[in-house]
N, C-alpha and C positions, 0 to 999 in steps of 0.2 A: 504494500500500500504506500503509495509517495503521500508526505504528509511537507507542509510548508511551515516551518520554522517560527514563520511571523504569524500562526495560529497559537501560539501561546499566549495564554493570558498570564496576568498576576494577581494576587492577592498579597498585600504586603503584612497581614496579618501572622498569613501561614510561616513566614521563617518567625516572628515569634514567640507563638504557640506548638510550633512544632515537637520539639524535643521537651516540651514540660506534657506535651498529650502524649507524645512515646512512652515516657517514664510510666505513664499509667495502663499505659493498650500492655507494655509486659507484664505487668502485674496481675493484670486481669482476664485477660484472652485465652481461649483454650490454648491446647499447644499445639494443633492441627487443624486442617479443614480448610474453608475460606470463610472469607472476609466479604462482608457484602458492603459497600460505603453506599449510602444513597446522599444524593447531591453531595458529590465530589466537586462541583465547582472547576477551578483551574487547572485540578491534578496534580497540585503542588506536593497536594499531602497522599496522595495514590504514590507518587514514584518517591519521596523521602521515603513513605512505613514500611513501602512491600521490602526489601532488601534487609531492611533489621526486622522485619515479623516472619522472614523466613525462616522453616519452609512452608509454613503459612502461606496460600495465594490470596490475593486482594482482586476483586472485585469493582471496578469504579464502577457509576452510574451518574447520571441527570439528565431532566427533562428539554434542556437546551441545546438544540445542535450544536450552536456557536462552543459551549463549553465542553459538549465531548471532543469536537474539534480540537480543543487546546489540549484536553486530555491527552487524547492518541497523537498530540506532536510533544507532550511533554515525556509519555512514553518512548518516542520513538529515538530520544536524546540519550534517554536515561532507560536503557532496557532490559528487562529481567522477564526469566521465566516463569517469575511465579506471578506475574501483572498481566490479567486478563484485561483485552478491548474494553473500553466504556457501552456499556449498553445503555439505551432509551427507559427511564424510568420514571415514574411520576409517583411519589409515596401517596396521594390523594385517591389512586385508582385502585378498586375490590378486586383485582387481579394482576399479579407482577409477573414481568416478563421469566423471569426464574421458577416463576410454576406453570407456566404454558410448554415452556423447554428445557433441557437439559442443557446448560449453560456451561455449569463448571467440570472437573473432572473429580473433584471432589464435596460431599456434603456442605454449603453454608451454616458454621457454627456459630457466629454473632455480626453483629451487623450495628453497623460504625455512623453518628451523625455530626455532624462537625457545624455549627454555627447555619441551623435549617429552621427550627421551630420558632424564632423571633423573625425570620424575613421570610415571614409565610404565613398564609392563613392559618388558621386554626384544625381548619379541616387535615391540615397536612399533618399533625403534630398527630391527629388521631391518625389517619390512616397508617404512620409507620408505625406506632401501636398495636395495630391493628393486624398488622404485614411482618412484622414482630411474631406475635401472635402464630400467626400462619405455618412462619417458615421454621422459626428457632426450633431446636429439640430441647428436648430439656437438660437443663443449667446453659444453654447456647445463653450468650450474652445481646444486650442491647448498649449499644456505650453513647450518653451524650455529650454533647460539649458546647456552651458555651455562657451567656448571662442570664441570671434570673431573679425574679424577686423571691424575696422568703414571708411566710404571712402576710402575703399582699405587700410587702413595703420592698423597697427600692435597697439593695444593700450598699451602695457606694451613689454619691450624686453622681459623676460618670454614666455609670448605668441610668441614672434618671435620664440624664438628658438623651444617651443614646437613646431610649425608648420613645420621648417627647420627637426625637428626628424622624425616628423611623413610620411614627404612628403619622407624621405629619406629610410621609411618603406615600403609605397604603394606612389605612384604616382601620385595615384587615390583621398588623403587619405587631410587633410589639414585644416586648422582654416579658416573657409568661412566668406565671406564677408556680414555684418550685411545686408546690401541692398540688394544685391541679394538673400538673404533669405525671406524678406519683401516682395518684388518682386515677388518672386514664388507665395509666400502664398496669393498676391493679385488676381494672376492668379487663384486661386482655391478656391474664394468665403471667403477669412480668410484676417479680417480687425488686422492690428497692434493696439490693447488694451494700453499694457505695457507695460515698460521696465525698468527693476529694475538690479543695479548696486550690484554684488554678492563679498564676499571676491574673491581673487587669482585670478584679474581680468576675474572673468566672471559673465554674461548676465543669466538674467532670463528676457525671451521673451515671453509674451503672447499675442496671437491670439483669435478674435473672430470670428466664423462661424454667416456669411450674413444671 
């Protein structure tokens, strides 16, 4: 496949948050299987983990061409065995691409969100719960990542204001509240594991599948 270089996107987020979200995917990941990432975004964090989560394979995914685009050119820089193509995915839809087909060549054992449930509706926050649910076996992990409130309130003004930008972007769109995250995911067979305290006030959330 020719891929063109200047399909790369950035996030200057991901160098980071990168190696303080590593430190926690060891700790907590099975020791086998794949990795499903939904909204992978630029792929920054697909081709950093897969090489230290091996022999773990990673999975990327998103709903925007443009950005599996950047994926499969950031893969194609930096490439490894165990980093499967980005596939078309949309956590909002009652049926994932990975249960219509046989995708991987090994079982999906936890499935990875990195900075998705605040620049998205709400709907999205349930459906990978939901798709979670679905796929995971049991103790398969759910890992989230990024800011949240706790009891309803804001934990750092930072975060306030990030939430004030974002809601003033979409509507839809907002730093969700640690508990009703919790909540959902009890709804959909996903026990609260951890919660590990991340730089730039945010949350590394792990779930485990009943």
């Amino acid at each position: 496949m020719n891929t063109n270089p200047e399909q790369k996107q950035f996030a200057p987020a991901t160098q980071r948050n990168r190696n303080a979200i590593l430190d926690v995917l060891l700790q907590v990941l099975p020791k086998a299987g794949t990795i499903l990432e939904i909204a992978s975004g630029t792929g920054e964090h697909a081709v950093f983990f897969t090489p230290h989560l091996a022999p773990r394979k990673w999975l990327p995914s998103d709903p925007n061409p443009l950005l599996r685009d950047s994926i499969t050119a950031w893969a194609a820089e930096f490439k490894s065995d165990h980093l499967y193509p980005p596939i078309d995915l949309d956590a909002q839809l009652p049926l994932w691409p990975v249960e219509k087909e046989q995708i991987t060549d090994s079982p999906i054992t936890a499935i990875i969100n990195i900075n998705m449930i605040h620049i998205s509706p709400w709907s999205a926050c349930l459906g990978l719960m939901s798709g979670a649910r679905r796929i995971l076996p049991a103790d398969g992990i759910l890992y989230l990542y990024g800011p949240y409130k706790q009891n309803g309130k804001h934990t750092a003004p930072s975060n306030a204001d990030f939430d004030d930008s974002l809601r003033s972007q979409n509507p839809e769109w907002g730093v969700r509240n640690l508990e009703d995250v919790i909540e959902v995911a009890k709804t959909e067979s996903l026990t609260l594991h951890k919660i590990y305290q991340m730089p730039a006030n945010n949350l590394s959330v792990v779930f485990k599948r009943d």
